[in-house]
N, C-alpha and C positions, 0 to 999 in steps of 0.2 A: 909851445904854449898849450896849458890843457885847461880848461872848465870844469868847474866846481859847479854842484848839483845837489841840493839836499831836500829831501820831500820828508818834512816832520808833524807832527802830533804827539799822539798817545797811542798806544798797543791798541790793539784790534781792530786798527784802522786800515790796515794793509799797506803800510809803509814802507815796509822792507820787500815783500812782493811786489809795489810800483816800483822798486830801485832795482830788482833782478829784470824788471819786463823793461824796464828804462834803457840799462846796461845791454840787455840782450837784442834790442832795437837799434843801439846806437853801433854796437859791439860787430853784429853781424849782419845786422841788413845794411847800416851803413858804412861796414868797415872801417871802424874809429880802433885805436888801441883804446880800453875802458875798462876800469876798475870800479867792483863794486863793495861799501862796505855798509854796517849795520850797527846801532848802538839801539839796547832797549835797558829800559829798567829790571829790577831784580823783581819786581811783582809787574811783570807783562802786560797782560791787561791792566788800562785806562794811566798806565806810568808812562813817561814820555820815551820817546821812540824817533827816530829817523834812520832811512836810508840815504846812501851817498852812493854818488856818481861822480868820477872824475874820467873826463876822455880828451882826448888830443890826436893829431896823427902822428906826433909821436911816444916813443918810449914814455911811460908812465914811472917816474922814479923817488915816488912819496904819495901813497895812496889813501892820504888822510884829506876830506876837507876841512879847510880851517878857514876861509875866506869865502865863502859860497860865492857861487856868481848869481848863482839864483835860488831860492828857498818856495818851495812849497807848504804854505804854510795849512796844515786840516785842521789846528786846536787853538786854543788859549796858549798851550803849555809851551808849543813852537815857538809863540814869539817871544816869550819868556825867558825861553832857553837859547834861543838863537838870533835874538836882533843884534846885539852885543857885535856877533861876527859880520855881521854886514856892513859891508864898505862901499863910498861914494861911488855910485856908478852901477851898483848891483840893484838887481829887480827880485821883487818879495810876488806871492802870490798868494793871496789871502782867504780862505774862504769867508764866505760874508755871513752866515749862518754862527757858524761856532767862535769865527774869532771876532771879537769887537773894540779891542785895543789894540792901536796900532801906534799910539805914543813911544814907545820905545824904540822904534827905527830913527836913525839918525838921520843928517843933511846929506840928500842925494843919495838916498836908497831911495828908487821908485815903487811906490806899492799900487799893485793893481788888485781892485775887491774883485770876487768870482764868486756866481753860484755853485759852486762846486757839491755840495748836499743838498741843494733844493733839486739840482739835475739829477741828482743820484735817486733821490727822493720822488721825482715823476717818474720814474722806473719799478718805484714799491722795492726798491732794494740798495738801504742805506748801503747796504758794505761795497758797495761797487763806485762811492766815491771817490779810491785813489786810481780807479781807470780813467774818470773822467777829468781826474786833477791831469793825466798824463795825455788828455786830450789837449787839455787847455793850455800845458805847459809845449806842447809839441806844434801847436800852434802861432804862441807866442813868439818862442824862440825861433821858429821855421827851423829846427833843428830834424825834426821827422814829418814827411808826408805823414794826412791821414790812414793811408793803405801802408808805409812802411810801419806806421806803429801796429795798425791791427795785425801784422805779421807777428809780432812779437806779441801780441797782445793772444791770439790765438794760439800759438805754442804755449804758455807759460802761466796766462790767467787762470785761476778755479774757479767753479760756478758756472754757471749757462753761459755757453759760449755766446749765445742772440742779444745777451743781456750785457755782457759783454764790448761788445759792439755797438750797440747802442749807447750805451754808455762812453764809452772812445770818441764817438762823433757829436755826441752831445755836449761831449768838455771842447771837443776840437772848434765848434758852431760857438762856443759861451760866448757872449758880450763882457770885456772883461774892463771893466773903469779903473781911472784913476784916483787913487784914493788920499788925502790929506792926511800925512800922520798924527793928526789933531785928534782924531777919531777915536774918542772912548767911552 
């Protein structure tokens, strides 16, 4: 049995960099089998974009998400392009800043709103919101201690390693609600 893992937006979000620090967390500091994949647009920047994770302990034998178990959601465009895939029983992570429609998830997708840019944003340094989504999602799921993430988070993040870190424990601390997909 393996988990499906998608953290979406738009390019220059660092989308695909939280799905290598994700993978590289889950992969070696916790000894999961884990595959990591990437979809962007043909104009990169601000076109939609996500990373994938799928890990199991065992063999990994289809390394496409197509069913997420969980979706991190940093844009608009995410949920646009990905509520569709969400099945009863999966959890959305929303940032409450950028996305404000959450109508399109269907019965028994649980979506939890997060500051996810506002955190990034008391740092003075928007681009380090998909550290903190991967705080908040490491959190939620209790799939990575706070120190196993920043293990991977330290190998593999750019940018000030202090910021970095902060950032990480600040997604990991968020208060994350429950959100009513009525919300648009």
């Amino acid at each position: 049995m393996s988990t499906e893992i998608r953290i979406a937006g738009v390019g220059s979000q660092g989308l695909v960099t939280a799905s290598i620090i994700l993978a590289e967390a889950l992969g070696i500091v916790r000894d999961f089998e884990v595959i990591q994949t990437q979809f962007y647009a043909s104009n990169i920047q601000g076109g939609s974009s996500c990373g994938d994770v799928v890990f199991g302990r065992e063999k990994i034998v289809f390394p496409w998400v197509l069913k997420p178990d969980y979706l991190v959601a940093l844009a608009q465009d995410a949920v646009r392009g990905h509520a569709a895939s969400m099945r009863p029983g999966s959890t959305v992570i929303a940032d409450e800043l950028m996305v404000s429609d959450l109508t399109p998830f269907g019965p028994g997708v649980k979506v939890l709103r997060a500051p996810l840019t506002a955190l990034a944003d008391s740092l003075k340094v928007r681009k380090c919101t998909n550290i903190v989504a991967l705080g908040a999602l490491a959190r939620h799921t209790g799939l990575l201690t706070l120190d196993q993430l920043l293990q991977a988070v330290r190998a593999r993040a750019p940018g000030n390693a202090d910021i970095n870190r902060q950032a990480a424990a600040l997604g990991f601390e968020a208060q994350l609600r429950e959100a009513s997909a009525a919300i648009a």
